[in-house]
C-alpha positions in Angstrom: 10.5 106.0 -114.5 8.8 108.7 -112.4 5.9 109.9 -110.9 4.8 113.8 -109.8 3.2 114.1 -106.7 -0.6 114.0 -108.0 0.5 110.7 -109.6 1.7 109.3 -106.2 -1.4 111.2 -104.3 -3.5 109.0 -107.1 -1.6 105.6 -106.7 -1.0 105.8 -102.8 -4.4 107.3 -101.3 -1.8 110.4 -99.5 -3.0 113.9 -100.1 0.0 115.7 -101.7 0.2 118.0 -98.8 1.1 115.1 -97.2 3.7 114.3 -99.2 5.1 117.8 -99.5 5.0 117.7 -95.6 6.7 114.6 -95.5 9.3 116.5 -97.7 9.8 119.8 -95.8 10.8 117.1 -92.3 13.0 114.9 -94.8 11.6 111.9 -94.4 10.4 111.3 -98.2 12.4 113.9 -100.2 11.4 113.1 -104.1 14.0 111.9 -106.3 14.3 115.4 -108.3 12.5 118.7 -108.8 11.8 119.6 -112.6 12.4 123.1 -114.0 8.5 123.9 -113.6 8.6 123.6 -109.4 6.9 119.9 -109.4 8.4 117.2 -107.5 8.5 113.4 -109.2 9.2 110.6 -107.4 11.0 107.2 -108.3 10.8 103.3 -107.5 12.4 103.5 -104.8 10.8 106.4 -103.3 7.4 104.5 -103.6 8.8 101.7 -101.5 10.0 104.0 -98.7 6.5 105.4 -99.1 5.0 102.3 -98.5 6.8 101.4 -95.4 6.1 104.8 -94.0 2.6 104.3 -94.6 3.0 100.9 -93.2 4.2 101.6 -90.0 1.9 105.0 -89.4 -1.2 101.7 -89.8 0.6 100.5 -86.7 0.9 103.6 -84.6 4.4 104.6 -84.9 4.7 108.4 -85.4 6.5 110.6 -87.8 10.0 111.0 -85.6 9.9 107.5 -85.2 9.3 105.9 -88.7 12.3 108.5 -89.5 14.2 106.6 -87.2 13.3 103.2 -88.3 14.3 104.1 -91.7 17.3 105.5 -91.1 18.3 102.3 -89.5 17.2 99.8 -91.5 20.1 98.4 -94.4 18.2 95.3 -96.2 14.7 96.0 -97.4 14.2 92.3 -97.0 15.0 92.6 -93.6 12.9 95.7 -92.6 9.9 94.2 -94.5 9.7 91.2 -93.1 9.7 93.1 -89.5 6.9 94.9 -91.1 5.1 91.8 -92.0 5.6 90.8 -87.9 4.3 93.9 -87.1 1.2 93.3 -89.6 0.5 89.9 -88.3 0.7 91.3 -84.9 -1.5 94.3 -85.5 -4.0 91.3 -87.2 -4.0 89.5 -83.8 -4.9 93.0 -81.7 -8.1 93.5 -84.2 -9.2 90.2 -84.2 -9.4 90.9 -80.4 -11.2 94.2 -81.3 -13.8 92.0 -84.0 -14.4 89.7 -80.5 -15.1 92.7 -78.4 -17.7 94.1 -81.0 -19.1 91.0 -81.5 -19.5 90.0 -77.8 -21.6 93.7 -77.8 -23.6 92.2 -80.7 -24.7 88.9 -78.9 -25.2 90.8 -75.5 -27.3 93.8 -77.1 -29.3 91.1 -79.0 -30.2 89.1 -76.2 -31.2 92.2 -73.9 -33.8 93.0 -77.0 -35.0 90.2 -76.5 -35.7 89.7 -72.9 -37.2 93.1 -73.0 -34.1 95.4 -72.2 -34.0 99.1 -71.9 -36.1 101.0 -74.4 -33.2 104.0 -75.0 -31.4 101.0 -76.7 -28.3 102.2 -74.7 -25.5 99.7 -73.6 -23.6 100.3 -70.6 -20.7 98.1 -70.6 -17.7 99.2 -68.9 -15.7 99.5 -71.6 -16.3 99.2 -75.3 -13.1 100.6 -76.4 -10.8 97.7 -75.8 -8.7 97.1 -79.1 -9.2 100.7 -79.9 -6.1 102.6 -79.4 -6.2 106.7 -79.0 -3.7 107.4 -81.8 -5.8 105.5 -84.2 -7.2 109.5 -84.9 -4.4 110.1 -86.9 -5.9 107.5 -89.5 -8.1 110.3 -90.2 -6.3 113.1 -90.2 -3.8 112.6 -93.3 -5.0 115.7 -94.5 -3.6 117.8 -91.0 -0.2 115.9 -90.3 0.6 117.9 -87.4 -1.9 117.5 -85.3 -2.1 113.5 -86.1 2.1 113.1 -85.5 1.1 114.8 -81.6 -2.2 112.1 -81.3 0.1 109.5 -82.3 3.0 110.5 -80.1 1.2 111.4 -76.8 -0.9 107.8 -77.6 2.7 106.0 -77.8 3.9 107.9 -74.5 0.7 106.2 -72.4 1.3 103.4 -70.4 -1.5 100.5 -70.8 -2.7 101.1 -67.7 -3.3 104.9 -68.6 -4.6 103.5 -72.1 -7.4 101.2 -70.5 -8.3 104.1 -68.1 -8.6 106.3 -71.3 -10.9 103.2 -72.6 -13.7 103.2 -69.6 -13.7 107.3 -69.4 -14.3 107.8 -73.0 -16.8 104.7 -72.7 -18.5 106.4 -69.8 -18.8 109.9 -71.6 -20.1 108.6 -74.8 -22.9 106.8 -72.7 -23.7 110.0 -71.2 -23.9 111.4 -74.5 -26.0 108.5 -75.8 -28.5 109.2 -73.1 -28.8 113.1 -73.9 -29.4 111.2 -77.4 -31.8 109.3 -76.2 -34.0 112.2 -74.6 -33.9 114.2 -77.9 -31.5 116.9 -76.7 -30.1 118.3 -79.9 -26.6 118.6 -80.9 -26.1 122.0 -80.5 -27.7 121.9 -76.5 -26.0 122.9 -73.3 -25.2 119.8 -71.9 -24.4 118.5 -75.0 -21.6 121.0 -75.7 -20.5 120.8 -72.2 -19.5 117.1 -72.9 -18.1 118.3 -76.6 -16.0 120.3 -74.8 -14.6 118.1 -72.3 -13.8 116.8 -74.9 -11.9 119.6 -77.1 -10.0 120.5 -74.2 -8.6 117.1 -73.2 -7.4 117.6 -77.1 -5.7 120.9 -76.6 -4.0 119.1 -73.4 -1.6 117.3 -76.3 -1.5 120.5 -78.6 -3.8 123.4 -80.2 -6.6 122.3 -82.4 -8.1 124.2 -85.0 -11.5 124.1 -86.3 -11.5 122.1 -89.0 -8.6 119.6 -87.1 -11.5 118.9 -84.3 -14.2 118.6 -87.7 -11.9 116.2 -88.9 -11.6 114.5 -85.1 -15.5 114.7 -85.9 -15.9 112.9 -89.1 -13.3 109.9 -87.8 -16.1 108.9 -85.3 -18.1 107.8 -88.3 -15.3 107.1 -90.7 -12.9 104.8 -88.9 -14.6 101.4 -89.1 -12.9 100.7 -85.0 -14.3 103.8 -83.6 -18.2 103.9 -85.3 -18.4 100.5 -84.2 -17.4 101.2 -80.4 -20.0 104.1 -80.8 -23.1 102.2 -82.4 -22.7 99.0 -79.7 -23.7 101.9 -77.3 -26.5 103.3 -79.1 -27.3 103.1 -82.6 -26.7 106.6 -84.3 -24.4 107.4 -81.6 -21.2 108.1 -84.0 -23.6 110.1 -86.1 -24.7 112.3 -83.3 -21.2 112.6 -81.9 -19.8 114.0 -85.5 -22.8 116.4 -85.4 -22.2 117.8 -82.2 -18.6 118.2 -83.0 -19.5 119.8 -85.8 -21.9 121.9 -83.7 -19.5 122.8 -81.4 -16.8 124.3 -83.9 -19.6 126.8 -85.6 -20.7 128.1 -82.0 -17.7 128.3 -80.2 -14.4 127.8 -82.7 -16.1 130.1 -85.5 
Protein backbone atom coordinates (compact mmCIF):
# COMPACT_ATOMS: atom_id res chain seq x y z
CA UNK A 1 0.00 0.00 0.00
CA UNK A 2 0.92 3.65 -0.63
CA UNK A 3 0.31 6.98 0.22
CA UNK A 4 0.97 10.47 -2.14
CA UNK A 5 2.47 13.12 -0.32
CA UNK A 6 -1.01 15.10 0.54
CA UNK A 7 -1.94 11.71 2.07
CA UNK A 8 1.19 11.71 4.29
CA UNK A 9 0.97 15.68 4.80
CA UNK A 10 -2.70 14.66 6.10
CA UNK A 11 -1.65 11.56 8.40
CA UNK A 12 1.71 13.15 9.73
CA UNK A 13 0.94 16.94 10.36
CA UNK A 14 4.31 17.82 7.71
CA UNK A 15 3.59 20.28 5.11
CA UNK A 16 4.43 18.58 1.76
CA UNK A 17 7.13 21.00 1.14
CA UNK A 18 8.47 19.53 3.84
CA UNK A 19 8.54 16.40 2.65
CA UNK A 20 9.61 17.32 -0.90
CA UNK A 21 12.49 19.11 0.94
CA UNK A 22 13.29 16.18 2.91
CA UNK A 23 13.51 14.51 -0.61
CA UNK A 24 15.72 16.92 -2.61
CA UNK A 25 18.62 16.31 0.81
CA UNK A 26 17.79 12.39 0.57
CA UNK A 27 16.86 11.84 3.77
CA UNK A 28 13.12 10.61 3.01
CA UNK A 29 13.14 9.76 -0.78
CA UNK A 30 9.45 8.15 -1.52
CA UNK A 31 9.26 4.73 -2.50
CA UNK A 32 8.34 5.52 -6.30
CA UNK A 33 7.27 8.44 -8.50
CA UNK A 34 4.01 7.67 -10.76
CA UNK A 35 3.78 8.69 -14.37
CA UNK A 36 1.73 11.91 -13.38
CA UNK A 37 4.95 13.57 -11.29
CA UNK A 38 3.44 12.66 -7.68
CA UNK A 39 5.41 10.99 -5.17
CA UNK A 40 3.69 7.97 -2.88
CA UNK A 41 5.21 6.73 -0.03
CA UNK A 42 5.25 3.17 1.59
CA UNK A 43 5.21 1.49 5.18
CA UNK A 44 8.30 1.76 5.62
CA UNK A 45 8.82 5.12 4.56
CA UNK A 46 6.21 6.23 7.27
CA UNK A 47 8.27 4.66 9.95
CA UNK A 48 11.46 6.46 8.85
CA UNK A 49 9.20 9.41 8.86
CA UNK A 50 8.28 9.04 12.19
CA UNK A 51 11.71 8.72 13.65
CA UNK A 52 12.79 11.71 11.79
CA UNK A 53 10.07 13.62 13.22
CA UNK A 54 10.97 12.01 16.50
CA UNK A 55 14.30 13.09 16.82
CA UNK A 56 13.71 16.89 15.26
CA UNK A 57 11.02 16.89 18.85
CA UNK A 58 14.33 16.38 20.59
CA UNK A 59 16.58 18.98 18.92
CA UNK A 60 18.63 16.98 16.59
CA UNK A 61 18.99 18.71 13.21
CA UNK A 62 18.58 17.60 9.63
CA UNK A 63 22.52 16.47 9.05
CA UNK A 64 22.30 14.72 12.09
CA UNK A 65 19.00 12.61 12.02
CA UNK A 66 20.66 11.65 8.45
CA UNK A 67 23.32 10.41 10.28
CA UNK A 68 21.45 8.58 12.89
CA UNK A 69 19.55 6.81 10.30
CA UNK A 70 22.12 5.88 8.30
CA UNK A 71 23.59 4.10 11.20
CA UNK A 72 21.02 2.46 12.71
CA UNK A 73 20.43 -1.57 11.55
CA UNK A 74 17.49 -2.90 13.99
CA UNK A 75 14.44 -0.71 14.13
CA UNK A 76 13.93 -2.29 17.54
CA UNK A 77 17.09 -1.06 18.46
CA UNK A 78 16.94 2.54 17.20
CA UNK A 79 13.38 2.93 18.72
CA UNK A 80 13.94 2.01 21.83
CA UNK A 81 16.99 4.77 21.92
CA UNK A 82 14.24 6.92 20.80
CA UNK A 83 12.02 5.97 23.57
CA UNK A 84 15.31 6.96 26.01
CA UNK A 85 15.58 9.92 24.40
CA UNK A 86 11.64 10.60 24.86
CA UNK A 87 11.70 9.69 28.53
CA UNK A 88 14.62 11.94 28.78
CA UNK A 89 13.15 14.87 26.93
CA UNK A 90 9.98 14.13 29.52
CA UNK A 91 12.33 14.65 32.56
CA UNK A 92 13.81 18.23 30.98
CA UNK A 93 9.96 19.53 30.68
CA UNK A 94 8.84 18.40 33.78
CA UNK A 95 11.67 20.74 34.92
CA UNK A 96 10.28 23.33 32.51
CA UNK A 97 6.35 22.65 34.07
CA UNK A 98 8.36 23.38 37.72
CA UNK A 99 9.88 26.57 36.52
CA UNK A 100 6.44 27.92 35.16
CA UNK A 101 4.71 26.85 38.02
CA UNK A 102 7.23 28.24 40.56
CA UNK A 103 6.42 31.82 38.38
CA UNK A 104 2.73 31.01 39.06
CA UNK A 105 3.00 30.70 42.96
CA UNK A 106 5.52 33.67 43.20
CA UNK A 107 3.37 36.05 40.76
CA UNK A 108 0.31 35.02 42.90
CA UNK A 109 1.59 35.76 46.08
CA UNK A 110 3.17 39.23 44.98
CA UNK A 111 -0.70 40.07 43.91
CA UNK A 112 -1.50 39.52 46.87
CA UNK A 113 0.78 41.41 49.16
CA UNK A 114 0.20 44.28 46.84
CA UNK A 115 3.05 43.88 44.20
CA UNK A 116 3.84 46.04 41.29
CA UNK A 117 0.82 47.39 39.41
CA UNK A 118 2.58 46.76 35.64
CA UNK A 119 2.03 43.16 36.70
CA UNK A 120 5.67 42.61 35.42
CA UNK A 121 7.96 39.79 36.91
CA UNK A 122 11.58 40.24 36.97
CA UNK A 123 13.07 37.01 37.69
CA UNK A 124 16.40 36.31 36.43
CA UNK A 125 15.64 33.88 34.24
CA UNK A 126 12.32 32.45 33.09
CA UNK A 127 13.68 30.53 30.24
CA UNK A 128 15.26 27.60 31.98
CA UNK A 129 13.90 24.32 30.25
CA UNK A 130 13.47 26.36 27.10
CA UNK A 131 16.05 25.53 24.60
CA UNK A 132 16.88 28.09 21.54
CA UNK A 133 16.32 25.48 18.75
CA UNK A 134 12.94 24.79 19.98
CA UNK A 135 12.00 27.68 16.95
CA UNK A 136 12.38 25.20 14.52
CA UNK A 137 9.02 23.50 16.08
CA UNK A 138 7.52 26.28 14.34
CA UNK A 139 8.98 26.63 11.33
CA UNK A 140 8.10 23.27 9.48
CA UNK A 141 6.89 25.29 6.86
CA UNK A 142 10.63 27.13 6.19
CA UNK A 143 13.14 24.00 6.76
CA UNK A 144 16.15 25.98 6.09
CA UNK A 145 16.12 28.45 8.34
CA UNK A 146 14.84 25.88 11.25
CA UNK A 147 17.88 23.05 10.32
CA UNK A 148 20.45 26.49 11.02
CA UNK A 149 18.31 27.38 14.60
CA UNK A 150 18.59 23.94 15.37
CA UNK A 151 22.19 23.54 14.45
CA UNK A 152 23.76 26.76 15.92
CA UNK A 153 21.31 25.77 19.27
CA UNK A 154 23.25 22.22 19.30
CA UNK A 155 26.75 23.98 18.75
CA UNK A 156 26.17 26.20 22.25
CA UNK A 157 27.70 25.14 25.20
CA UNK A 158 25.28 25.16 28.47
CA UNK A 159 27.02 27.81 29.75
CA UNK A 160 26.41 29.90 26.55
CA UNK A 161 22.74 28.40 26.59
CA UNK A 162 21.90 29.74 30.26
CA UNK A 163 23.57 33.08 29.30
CA UNK A 164 21.18 33.09 26.22
CA UNK A 165 18.32 32.25 28.99
CA UNK A 166 18.84 35.58 31.37
CA UNK A 167 19.59 38.02 28.17
CA UNK A 168 16.46 37.00 26.32
CA UNK A 169 14.81 37.13 29.91
CA UNK A 170 16.16 40.59 30.51
CA UNK A 171 15.03 41.92 26.98
CA UNK A 172 11.59 40.63 27.06
CA UNK A 173 11.23 42.52 30.51
CA UNK A 174 12.27 45.56 28.85
CA UNK A 175 9.77 44.96 26.41
CA UNK A 176 7.10 44.11 28.90
CA UNK A 177 7.67 47.47 30.49
CA UNK A 178 7.34 49.52 27.10
CA UNK A 179 4.04 47.21 27.28
CA UNK A 180 3.25 48.38 30.32
CA UNK A 181 3.47 52.24 29.50
CA UNK A 182 1.21 51.79 26.34
CA UNK A 183 4.04 52.27 23.78
CA UNK A 184 2.60 50.61 20.62
CA UNK A 185 4.13 47.95 18.68
CA UNK A 186 5.16 49.66 15.89
CA UNK A 187 7.22 52.52 18.34
CA UNK A 188 10.88 53.48 18.33
CA UNK A 189 12.04 51.74 21.18
CA UNK A 190 9.96 49.07 20.56
CA UNK A 191 11.52 48.26 17.15
CA UNK A 192 14.95 49.00 18.49
CA UNK A 193 14.47 45.93 20.74
CA UNK A 194 12.68 43.94 17.69
CA UNK A 195 15.65 44.52 15.99
CA UNK A 196 18.17 43.39 18.37
CA UNK A 197 16.53 40.92 17.95
CA UNK A 198 16.37 40.21 13.95
CA UNK A 199 19.92 40.81 13.92
CA UNK A 200 21.13 38.31 16.57
CA UNK A 201 18.91 36.01 13.92
CA UNK A 202 20.80 36.99 10.83
CA UNK A 203 24.15 36.24 13.13
CA UNK A 204 23.15 32.29 12.41
CA UNK A 205 21.85 32.95 8.77
CA UNK A 206 19.55 35.44 6.51
CA UNK A 207 16.00 35.75 7.46
CA UNK A 208 13.24 36.60 5.33
CA UNK A 209 10.13 38.27 6.14
CA UNK A 210 7.87 35.87 6.57
CA UNK A 211 10.77 33.33 8.28
CA UNK A 212 11.06 36.22 11.22
CA UNK A 213 6.67 36.29 10.95
CA UNK A 214 6.91 32.82 11.50
CA UNK A 215 9.75 33.41 14.45
CA UNK A 216 6.73 35.84 15.43
CA UNK A 217 3.76 33.61 15.59
CA UNK A 218 6.06 30.71 17.64
CA UNK A 219 6.03 33.19 20.65
CA UNK A 220 2.38 32.64 20.95
CA UNK A 221 2.15 29.18 19.43
CA UNK A 222 4.77 27.05 21.19
CA UNK A 223 3.10 26.23 24.46
CA UNK A 224 7.27 26.49 26.28
CA UNK A 225 7.85 29.86 24.84
CA UNK A 226 4.08 31.80 25.47
CA UNK A 227 4.36 30.50 28.85
CA UNK A 228 7.98 31.99 29.55
CA UNK A 229 6.42 35.26 28.00
CA UNK A 230 3.05 35.55 30.02
CA UNK A 231 4.97 34.66 33.65
CA UNK A 232 6.47 38.11 32.80
CA UNK A 233 3.57 40.02 31.91
CA UNK A 234 0.34 38.76 30.74
CA UNK A 235 -0.13 39.59 26.96
CA UNK A 236 3.49 39.68 26.61
CA UNK A 237 3.77 36.83 23.78
CA UNK A 238 0.91 38.67 22.15
CA UNK A 239 2.65 41.96 22.01
CA UNK A 240 6.00 40.34 21.08
CA UNK A 241 4.26 38.53 17.77
CA UNK A 242 2.76 41.95 17.06
CA UNK A 243 5.77 43.89 17.08
CA UNK A 244 7.52 41.26 15.08
CA UNK A 245 4.92 41.52 12.84
CA UNK A 246 5.36 45.35 12.96
CA UNK A 247 8.71 45.24 12.33
CA UNK A 248 8.65 43.07 9.05
CA UNK A 249 5.94 45.67 7.28
CA UNK A 250 8.23 48.77 8.25
CA UNK A 251 11.52 47.71 7.76
CA UNK A 252 11.60 44.04 5.79
CA UNK A 253 8.70 45.17 3.27
Amino acid sequence: MAWSTAEVARMSGVTARTLRHYDEIGLLPPAWIGTNGHRYYEEGDLLRLQQILVLRALGLGLPEIGEVLAEQIDEVEALRGHHRRLLAERDRLGALAATVSRTIAELEQSRKDGGSMSGINRPENLFEGVRPDQYGENLREFPELADAVERHGSALSEDRIEAGHRERTAQMIRIAELMATGEPVDGDAVRAEIETQYRALTAIRAVSGEEFRAIGRSCVENEQWRAAYEAIASGLAAYQRDAIGAYVTSRLG
